[in-house]
VOGU-3710 file (C-alpha; in Angstrom, 3 decimals, decimal comma):
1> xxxxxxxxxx> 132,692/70,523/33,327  130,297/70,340/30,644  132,871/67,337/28,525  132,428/65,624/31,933  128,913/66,020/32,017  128,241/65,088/28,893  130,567/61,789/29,238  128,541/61,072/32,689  125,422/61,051/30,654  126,639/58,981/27,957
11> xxxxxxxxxx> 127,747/56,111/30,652  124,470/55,981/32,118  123,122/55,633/28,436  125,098/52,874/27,297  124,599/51,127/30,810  120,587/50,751/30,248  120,806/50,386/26,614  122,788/47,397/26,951  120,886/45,501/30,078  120,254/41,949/28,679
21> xxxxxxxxxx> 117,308/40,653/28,225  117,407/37,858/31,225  117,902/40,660/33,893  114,837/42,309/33,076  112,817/38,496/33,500  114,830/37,917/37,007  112,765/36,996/39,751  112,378/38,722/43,385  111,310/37,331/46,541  107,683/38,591/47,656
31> xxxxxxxxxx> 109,335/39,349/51,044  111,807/41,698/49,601  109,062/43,828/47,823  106,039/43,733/49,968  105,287/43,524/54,360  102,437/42,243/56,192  99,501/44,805/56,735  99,410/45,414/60,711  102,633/44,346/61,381  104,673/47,321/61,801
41> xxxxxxxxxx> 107,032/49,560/64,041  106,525/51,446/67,042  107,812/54,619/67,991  108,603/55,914/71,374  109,842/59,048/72,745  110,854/60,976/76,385  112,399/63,821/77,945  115,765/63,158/79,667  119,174/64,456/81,043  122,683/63,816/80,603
51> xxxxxxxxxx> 124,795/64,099/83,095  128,594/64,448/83,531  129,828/67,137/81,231  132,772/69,012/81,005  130,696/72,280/80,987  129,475/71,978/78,018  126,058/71,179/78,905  123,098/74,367/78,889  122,359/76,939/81,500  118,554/76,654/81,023
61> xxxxxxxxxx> 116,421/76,999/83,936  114,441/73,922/83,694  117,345/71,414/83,327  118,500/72,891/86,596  114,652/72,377/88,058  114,905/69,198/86,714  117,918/68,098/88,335  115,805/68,967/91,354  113,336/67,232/91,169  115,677/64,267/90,329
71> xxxxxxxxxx> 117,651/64,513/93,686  114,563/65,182/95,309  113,294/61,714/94,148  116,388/59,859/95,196  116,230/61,293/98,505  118,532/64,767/98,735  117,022/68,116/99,578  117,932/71,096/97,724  117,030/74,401/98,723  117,117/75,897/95,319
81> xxxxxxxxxx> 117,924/74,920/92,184  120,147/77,346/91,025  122,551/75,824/93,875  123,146/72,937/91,681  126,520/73,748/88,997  125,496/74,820/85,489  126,976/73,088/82,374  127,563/69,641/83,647  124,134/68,890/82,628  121,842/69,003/79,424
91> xxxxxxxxxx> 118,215/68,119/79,277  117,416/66,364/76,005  114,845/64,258/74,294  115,533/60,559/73,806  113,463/58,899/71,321  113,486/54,524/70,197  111,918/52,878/67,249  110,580/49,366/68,885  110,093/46,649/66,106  107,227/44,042/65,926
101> xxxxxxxxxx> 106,684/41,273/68,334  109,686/42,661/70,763  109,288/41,720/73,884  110,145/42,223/77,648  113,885/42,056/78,332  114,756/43,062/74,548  117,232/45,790/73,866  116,458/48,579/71,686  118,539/51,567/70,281  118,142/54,797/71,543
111> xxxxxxxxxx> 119,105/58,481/69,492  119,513/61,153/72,627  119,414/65,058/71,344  119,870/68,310/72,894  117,228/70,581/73,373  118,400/74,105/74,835  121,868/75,095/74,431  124,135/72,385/75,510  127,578/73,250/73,664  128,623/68,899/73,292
121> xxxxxxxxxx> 126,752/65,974/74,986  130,231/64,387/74,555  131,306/62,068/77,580  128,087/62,356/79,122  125,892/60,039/80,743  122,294/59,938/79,934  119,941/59,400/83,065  117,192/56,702/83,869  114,698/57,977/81,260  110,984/56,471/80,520
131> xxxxxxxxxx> 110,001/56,265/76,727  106,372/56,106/76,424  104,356/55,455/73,268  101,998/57,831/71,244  99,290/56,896/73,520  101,644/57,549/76,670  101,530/54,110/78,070  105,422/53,563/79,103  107,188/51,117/77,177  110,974/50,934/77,742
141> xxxxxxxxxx> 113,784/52,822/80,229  117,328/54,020/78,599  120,427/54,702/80,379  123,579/54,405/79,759  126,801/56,684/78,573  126,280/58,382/75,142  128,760/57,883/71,764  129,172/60,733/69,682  130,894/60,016/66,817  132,731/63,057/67,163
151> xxxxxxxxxx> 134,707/65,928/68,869  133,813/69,520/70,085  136,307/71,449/71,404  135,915/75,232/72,464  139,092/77,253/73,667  140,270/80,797/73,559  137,745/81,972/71,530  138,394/79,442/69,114  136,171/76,209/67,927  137,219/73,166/66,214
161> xxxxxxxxxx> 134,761/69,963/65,545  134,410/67,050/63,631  130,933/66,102/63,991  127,467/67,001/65,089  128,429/66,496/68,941  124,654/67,578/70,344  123,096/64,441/69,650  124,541/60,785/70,210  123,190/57,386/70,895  122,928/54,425/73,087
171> xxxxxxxxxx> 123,170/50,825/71,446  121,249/49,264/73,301  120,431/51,203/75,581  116,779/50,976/76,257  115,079/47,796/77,699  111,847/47,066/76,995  109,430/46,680/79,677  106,598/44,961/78,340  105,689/42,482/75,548  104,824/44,088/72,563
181> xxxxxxxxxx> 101,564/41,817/71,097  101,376/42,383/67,355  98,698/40,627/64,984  98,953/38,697/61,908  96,461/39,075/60,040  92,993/39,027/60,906  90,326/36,129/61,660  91,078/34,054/58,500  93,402/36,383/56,113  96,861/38,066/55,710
191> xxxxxxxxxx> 96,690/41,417/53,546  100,435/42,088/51,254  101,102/45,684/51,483  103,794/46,616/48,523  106,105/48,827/49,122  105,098/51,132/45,731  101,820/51,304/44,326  102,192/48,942/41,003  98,734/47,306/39,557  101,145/44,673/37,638
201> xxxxxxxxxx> 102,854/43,596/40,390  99,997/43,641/42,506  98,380/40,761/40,312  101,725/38,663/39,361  101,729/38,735/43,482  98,513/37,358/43,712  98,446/34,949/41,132  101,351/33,584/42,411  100,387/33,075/45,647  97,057/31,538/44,454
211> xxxxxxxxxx> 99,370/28,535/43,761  99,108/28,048/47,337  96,172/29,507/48,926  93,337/32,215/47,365  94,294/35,016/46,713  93,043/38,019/45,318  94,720/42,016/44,475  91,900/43,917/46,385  93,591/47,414/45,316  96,922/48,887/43,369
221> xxxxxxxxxx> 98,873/48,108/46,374  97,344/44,966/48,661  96,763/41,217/48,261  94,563/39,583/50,547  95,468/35,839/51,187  92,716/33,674/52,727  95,144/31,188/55,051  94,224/27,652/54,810  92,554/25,449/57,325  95,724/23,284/57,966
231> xxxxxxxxxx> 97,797/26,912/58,869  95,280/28,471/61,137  97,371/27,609/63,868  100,653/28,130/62,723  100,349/30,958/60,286  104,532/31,781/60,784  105,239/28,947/58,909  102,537/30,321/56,269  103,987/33,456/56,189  107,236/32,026/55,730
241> xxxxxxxxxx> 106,463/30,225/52,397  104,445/33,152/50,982  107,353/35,508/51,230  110,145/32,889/49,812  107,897/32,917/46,780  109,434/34,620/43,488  107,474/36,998/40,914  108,568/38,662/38,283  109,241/42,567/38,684  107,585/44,987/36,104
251> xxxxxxxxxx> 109,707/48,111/34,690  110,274/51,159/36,311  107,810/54,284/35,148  109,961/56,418/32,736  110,994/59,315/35,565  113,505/61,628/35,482  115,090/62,873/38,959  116,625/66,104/39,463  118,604/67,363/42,354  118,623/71,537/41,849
261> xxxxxxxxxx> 121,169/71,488/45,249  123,630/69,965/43,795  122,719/69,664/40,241  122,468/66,140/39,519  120,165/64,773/36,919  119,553/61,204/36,924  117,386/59,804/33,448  115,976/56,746/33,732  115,931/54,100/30,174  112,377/54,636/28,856
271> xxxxxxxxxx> 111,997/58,444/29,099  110,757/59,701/25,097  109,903/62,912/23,691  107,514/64,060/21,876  108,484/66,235/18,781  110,396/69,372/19,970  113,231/72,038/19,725  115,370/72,844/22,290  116,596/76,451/22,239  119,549/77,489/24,517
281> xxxxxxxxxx> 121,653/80,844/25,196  123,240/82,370/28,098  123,101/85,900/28,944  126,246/86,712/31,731  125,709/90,564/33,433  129,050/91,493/35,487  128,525/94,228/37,693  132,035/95,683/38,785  131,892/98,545/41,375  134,584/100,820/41,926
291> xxxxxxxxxx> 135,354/102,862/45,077  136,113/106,693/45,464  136,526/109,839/46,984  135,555/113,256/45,968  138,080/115,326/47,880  137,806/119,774/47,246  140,302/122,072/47,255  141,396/123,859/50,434  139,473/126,843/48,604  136,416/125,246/47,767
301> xxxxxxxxxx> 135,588/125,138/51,720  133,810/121,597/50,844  133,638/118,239/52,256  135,010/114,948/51,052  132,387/112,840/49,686  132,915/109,135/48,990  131,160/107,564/45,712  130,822/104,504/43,907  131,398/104,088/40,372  129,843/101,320/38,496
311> xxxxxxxxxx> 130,630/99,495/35,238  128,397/97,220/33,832  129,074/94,317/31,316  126,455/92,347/29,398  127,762/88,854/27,515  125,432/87,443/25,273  126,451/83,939/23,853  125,188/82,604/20,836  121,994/80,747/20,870  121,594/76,846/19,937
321> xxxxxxxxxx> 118,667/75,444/18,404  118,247/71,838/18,231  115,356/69,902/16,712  113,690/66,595/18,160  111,819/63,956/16,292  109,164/62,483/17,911  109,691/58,750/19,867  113,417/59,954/20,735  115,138/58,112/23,601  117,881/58,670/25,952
331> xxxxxxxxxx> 120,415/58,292/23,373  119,052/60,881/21,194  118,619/63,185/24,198  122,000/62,794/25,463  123,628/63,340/22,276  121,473/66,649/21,421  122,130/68,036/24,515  125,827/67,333/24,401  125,621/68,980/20,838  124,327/72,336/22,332
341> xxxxxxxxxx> 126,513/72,011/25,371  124,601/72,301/28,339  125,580/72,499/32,062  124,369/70,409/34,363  121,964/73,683/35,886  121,407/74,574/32,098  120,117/70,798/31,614  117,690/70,749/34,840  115,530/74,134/33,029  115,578/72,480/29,697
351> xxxxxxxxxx> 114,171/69,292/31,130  111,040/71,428/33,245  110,472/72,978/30,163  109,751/70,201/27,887  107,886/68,572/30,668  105,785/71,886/31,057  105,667/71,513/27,072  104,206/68,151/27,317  107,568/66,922/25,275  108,784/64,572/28,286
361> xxxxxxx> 107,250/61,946/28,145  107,953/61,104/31,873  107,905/62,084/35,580  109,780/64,535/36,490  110,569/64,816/39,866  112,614/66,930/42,017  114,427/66,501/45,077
//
């Protein structure tokens, strides 16, 4: 594990070491880094029920009030609710992302999830549900039968599945009801919104872009555009040549990601350190625990007493002290800590230490 480790780290050291020059000076398209200010997604959510399961929907009380009130609406009387079969229904929450400038007619995506304890919404059909927006104005209707993407099967006591069967989704499946009127801009101006907060870029964008039409980097992250006279009117064709236009990207911050779950460590090409020395040891404590019974005599006129007897182990490896010199890069770091022989959990300590240290000279950032 640790040879493999150690041989993973060495790839990804070699791979930024040797990125030529001309891919660091390649250009990117604004509309691949940035999006307009204002023009943005929608998100819309409402409270459902599937229909037509094999009894593996919930017994909850109000999925069987709301199938009431559902028959009641298309014109059938029941008595009581509890008259109506439990399991073949599920009551769930059905939520849509609507994009910008949809409008009425479009189809939309819906994700359909259970919320009490339906067993599988698998083969079920989701009923005539209204998705309303944050502000609860409706905006689209779903129906339609639900794909799962998987199998839940319950028998005997026994379970076997293959996927997360209590939520599905509906391509499609929503319609949108009204227009959706989104903005560009304001009264004479389109604000660039990048998607990462990067001074550098933020004034390559703009002084490209002043090429065409003023523009100026109002913060870390915007560029406001003034629009010209002639594209007042027509400001999609404006849009369309500010976002063909290329820049130049600037280099990633020196970070250093670590995953503790599954202990991935991911350095990026300009981490340094500061001078330091790396100490490492392991200390392994095995408890083993041994089961007995105390059992008397027939004389003794005792009882039989059960008892544990423990052994404990301490293994202390030998330590590993490694030096530093200041302005060391990846290479140096990869090969020092392939000289001590670190695992990958042993690596992920080291690496908050020297940040806590001030060593790193990078963001360290866990996820």
């Amino acid at each position: 594990m640790k040879k493999l480790f150690a041989t993973v780290l060495m790839i990804i050291s070699m791979a930024v070491w040797t990125i030529p020059a001309n891919a660091i000076s390649a250009k990117v398209r604004i509309m691949d880094i940035t999006h307009i200010k204002g023009v943005r997604e929608n998100q819309l959510v409402g409270y459902g029920i599937v229909v037509g399961l094999p009894g593996t929907g919930d017994n909850s009380r109000s999925t069987q009030i709301t199938n009431k009130m559902m028959l009641r609406n298309l014109g059938t009387v029941i008595e009581q609710e509890n008259y109506i079969q439990k399991g073949a229904a599920a009551a769930v929450i059905v939520t849509a992302t609507v994009p910008p400038f949809s409008k009425n007619g479009d189809k939309i995506d819906v994700t359909v999830s259970a919320i009490a304890d339906a067993k599988s919404l698998e083969g079920g059909v989701l009923v005539q549900t209204i998705l309303k927006a944050p502000n609860g104005e409706a905006v689209a209707v779903a129906q339609g039968p639900l794909t799962v993407g998987g199998i839940n099967k319950i028998a005997g006591g026994s379970s076997a599945r293959t996927a997360i069967t209590t939520s599905g989704r509906i391509p499609g499946g929503a319609i949108i009801e009204r227009d959706i009127y989104t903005e560009i801009g304001d009264e004479d101006s389109i604000t660039l919104s990048i998607d990462k907060s990067d001074y550098t870029l933020v004034s390559r964008i703009a002084q490209t872009i002043s090429q065409l039409a003023p523009a100026q980097a109002i913060d870390g992250s915007s560029v406001r555009v003034k629009i010209p006279q002639r594209f007042m009117n027509d400001r999609v064709t404006f849009v369309s040549l500010l976002e063909n236009l290329e820049v130049s990207p600037t280099l990633e911050k020196a970070k250093v990601v670590v995953n503790e779950r599954t202990g991935t460590v991911v350095i990026g090409a300009d981490v340094k350190l500061l001078p330091a020395a790396v100490a490492h040891g392991n200390i392994t404590v095995t408890v083993s625990t041994t089961n007995d019974v105390s059992q008397p005599n027939s004389f003794a006129n005792g009882a039989t007493v059960g008892f544990e007897n423990s052994d404990i182990q301490i293994n202390k490896a030998p330590g590993s002290l490694v030096q530093m010199p200041a302005n060391s890069n990846l290479n140096d770091l990869v090969a020092a800590l392939n000289a001590i022989g670190v695992a990958p959990i042993d690596l992920i300590s080291i690496l908050q230490a020297l940040k806590k240290s001030g060593s790193l000279q990078a963001e360290l950032i866990v996820i």
